[in-house]
C-alpha positions in Angstrom: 0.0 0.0 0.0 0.9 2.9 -0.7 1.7 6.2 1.6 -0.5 8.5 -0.6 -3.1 5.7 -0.6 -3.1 5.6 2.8 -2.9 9.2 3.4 -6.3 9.2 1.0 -7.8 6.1 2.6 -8.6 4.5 -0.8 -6.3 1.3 0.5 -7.7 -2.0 1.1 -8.9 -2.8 4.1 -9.7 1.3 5.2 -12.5 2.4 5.0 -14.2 4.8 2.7 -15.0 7.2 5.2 -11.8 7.4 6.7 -10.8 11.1 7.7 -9.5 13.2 4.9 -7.2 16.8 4.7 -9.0 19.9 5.0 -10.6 21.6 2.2 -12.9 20.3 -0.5 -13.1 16.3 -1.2 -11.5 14.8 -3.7 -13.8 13.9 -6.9 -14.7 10.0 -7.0 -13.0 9.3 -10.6 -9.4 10.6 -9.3 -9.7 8.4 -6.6 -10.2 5.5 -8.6 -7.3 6.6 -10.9 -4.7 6.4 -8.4 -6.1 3.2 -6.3 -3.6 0.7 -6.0 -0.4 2.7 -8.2 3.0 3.2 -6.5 3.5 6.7 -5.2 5.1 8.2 -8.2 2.5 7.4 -10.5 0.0 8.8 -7.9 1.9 11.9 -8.2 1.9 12.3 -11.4 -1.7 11.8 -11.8 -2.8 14.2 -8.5 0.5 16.6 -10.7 -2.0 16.1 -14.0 -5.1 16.9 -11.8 -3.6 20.1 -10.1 -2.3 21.2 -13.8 -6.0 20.4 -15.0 -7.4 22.7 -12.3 -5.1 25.5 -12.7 -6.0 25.8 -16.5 -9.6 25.7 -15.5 -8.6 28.5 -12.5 -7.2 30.7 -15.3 -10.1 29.8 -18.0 -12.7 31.4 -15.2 -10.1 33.9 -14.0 -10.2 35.4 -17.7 -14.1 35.1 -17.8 -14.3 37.1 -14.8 -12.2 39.9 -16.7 -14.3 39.9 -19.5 -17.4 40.4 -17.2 -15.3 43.0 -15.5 -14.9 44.9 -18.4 -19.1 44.6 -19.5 -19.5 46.1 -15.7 -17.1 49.1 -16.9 -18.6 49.8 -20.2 -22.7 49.3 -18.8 -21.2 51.5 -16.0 -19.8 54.5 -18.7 -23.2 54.3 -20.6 -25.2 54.8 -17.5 -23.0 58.0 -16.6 -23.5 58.8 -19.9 -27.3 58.7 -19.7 -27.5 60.3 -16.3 -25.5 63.4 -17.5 -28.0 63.3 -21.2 -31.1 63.2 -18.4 -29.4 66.1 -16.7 -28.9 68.3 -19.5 -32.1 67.7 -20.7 -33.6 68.7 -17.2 -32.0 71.8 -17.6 -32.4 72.9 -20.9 -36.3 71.9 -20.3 -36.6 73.7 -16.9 -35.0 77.0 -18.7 -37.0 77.1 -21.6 -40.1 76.7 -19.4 -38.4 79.2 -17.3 -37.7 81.6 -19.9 -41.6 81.2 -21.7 -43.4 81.5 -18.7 -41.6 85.0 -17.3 -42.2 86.1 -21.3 -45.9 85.5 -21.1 -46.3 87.0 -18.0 -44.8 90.4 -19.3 -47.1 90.3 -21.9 -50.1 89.4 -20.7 -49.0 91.9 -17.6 -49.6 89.4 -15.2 -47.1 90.4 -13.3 -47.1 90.6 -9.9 -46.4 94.5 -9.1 -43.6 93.4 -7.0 -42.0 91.4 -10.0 -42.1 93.9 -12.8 -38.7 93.1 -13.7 -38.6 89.6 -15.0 -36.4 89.7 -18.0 -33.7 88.5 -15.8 -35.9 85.7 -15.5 -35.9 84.8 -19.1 -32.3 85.5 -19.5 -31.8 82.8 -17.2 -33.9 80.8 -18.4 -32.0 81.2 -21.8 -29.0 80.6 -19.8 -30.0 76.9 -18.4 -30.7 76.3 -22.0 -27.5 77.2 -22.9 -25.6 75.5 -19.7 -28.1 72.5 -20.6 -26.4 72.0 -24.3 -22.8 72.4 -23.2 -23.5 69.6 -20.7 -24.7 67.3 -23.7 -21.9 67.9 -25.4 -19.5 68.1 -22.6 -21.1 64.7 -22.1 -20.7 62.8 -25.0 -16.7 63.8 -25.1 -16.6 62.6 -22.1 -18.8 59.5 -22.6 -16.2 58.3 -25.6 -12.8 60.2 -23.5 -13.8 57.1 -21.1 -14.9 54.5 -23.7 -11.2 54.9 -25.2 -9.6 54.7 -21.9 -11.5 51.6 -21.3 -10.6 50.1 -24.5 -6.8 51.0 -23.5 -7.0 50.1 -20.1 -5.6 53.2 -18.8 -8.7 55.2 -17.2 -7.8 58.2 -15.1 -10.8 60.3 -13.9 -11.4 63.6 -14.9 -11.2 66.1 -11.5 -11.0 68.7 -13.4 -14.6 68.7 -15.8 -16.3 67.8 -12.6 -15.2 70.7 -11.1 -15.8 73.4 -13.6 -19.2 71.7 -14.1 -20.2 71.3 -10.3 -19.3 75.1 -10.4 -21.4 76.6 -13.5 -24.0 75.0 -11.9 -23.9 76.3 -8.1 -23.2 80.3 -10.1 -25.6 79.9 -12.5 -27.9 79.1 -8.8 -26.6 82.1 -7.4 -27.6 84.0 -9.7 -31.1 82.4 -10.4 -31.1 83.3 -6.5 -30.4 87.0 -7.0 -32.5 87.7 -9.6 -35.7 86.5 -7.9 -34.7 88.1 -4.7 -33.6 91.2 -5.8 -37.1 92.7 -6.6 -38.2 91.8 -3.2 -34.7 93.8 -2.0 -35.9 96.9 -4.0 -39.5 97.0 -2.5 -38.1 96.7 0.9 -36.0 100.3 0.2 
């Protein structure tokens, strides 16, 4: 008998449930491979196993990656349609912005207090125009990261975040100020 066979209790005379190493059980068919061979030939044929397994490892290893890489480029196309939805928020919101302080100047429906709404409709005209720099801010971005995908070599972009984030909070500001300053000038 041999010392692997024993080690394995496959021998003759142990039985089958005799106690095995830690870790997962070792698949029926090997077993009966290697029952009654010398020790070298059982190492060769656990060596053939392990080799078997490692190419299956790296077969699934490269599977994963490919999966990985499906994540990334679902993941840049819904960026991409979260900034499009944005920018179409904005240029909607402005030109509804912009028509609704126009038709209230003409129709002088007004509100005494808010004579002065063609800062209104400038802003308004602004969104619209903040709105369509963001779709096309977008989709340079959108293939920027779509090539850096491709490459491998992605490296976020601080600086477009930044500029953006900060058009947006002025443009705020002054959306702020012009629908406060009217109140301001009544108050004087």
């Amino acid at each position: 008998m041999t010392s692997l066979a024993r080690f394995f209790g496959f021998a003759k005379g142990v039985p089958a449930a005799a106690p095995r190493p830690a870790g997962y059980p070792l698949p029926a068919d090997l077993l009966k491979s290697v029952e009654g061979k010398s020790d070298a030939e059982t190492s060769t044929v656990f060596s053939q196993y392990r080799t078997g397994l490692s190419t299956h490892r790296t077969q699934l290893s490269e599977h994963r990656t490919s999966l990985s890489d499906a994540r990334s480029y679902m993941a840049n196309e819904r960026t991409h349609l979260a900034q499009l939805r944005t920018g179409v928020s904005l240029m909607s919101f402005g030109i509804t912005l912009n028509r609704f302080s126009i038709y209230l100047e003409e129709n002088d429906r007004t509100p005494q207090q808010f004579r002065d709404l063609s800062g209104s409709a400038s802003i308004g005209a602004g969104m619209v125009v903040l709105g369509i720099g963001l779709l096309v801010w977008s989709l340079f971005h959108y293939r920027r990261v779509q090539r850096q995908i491709e490459r491998n070599d992605f490296r976020p972009a601080h600086t477009s975040v930044v500029v953006l984030t900060l058009l947006i909070v002025v443009l705020g500001l002054v959306s702020t100020g012009f629908m406060i300053l009217p109140w301001i000038k009544n108050l004087f």
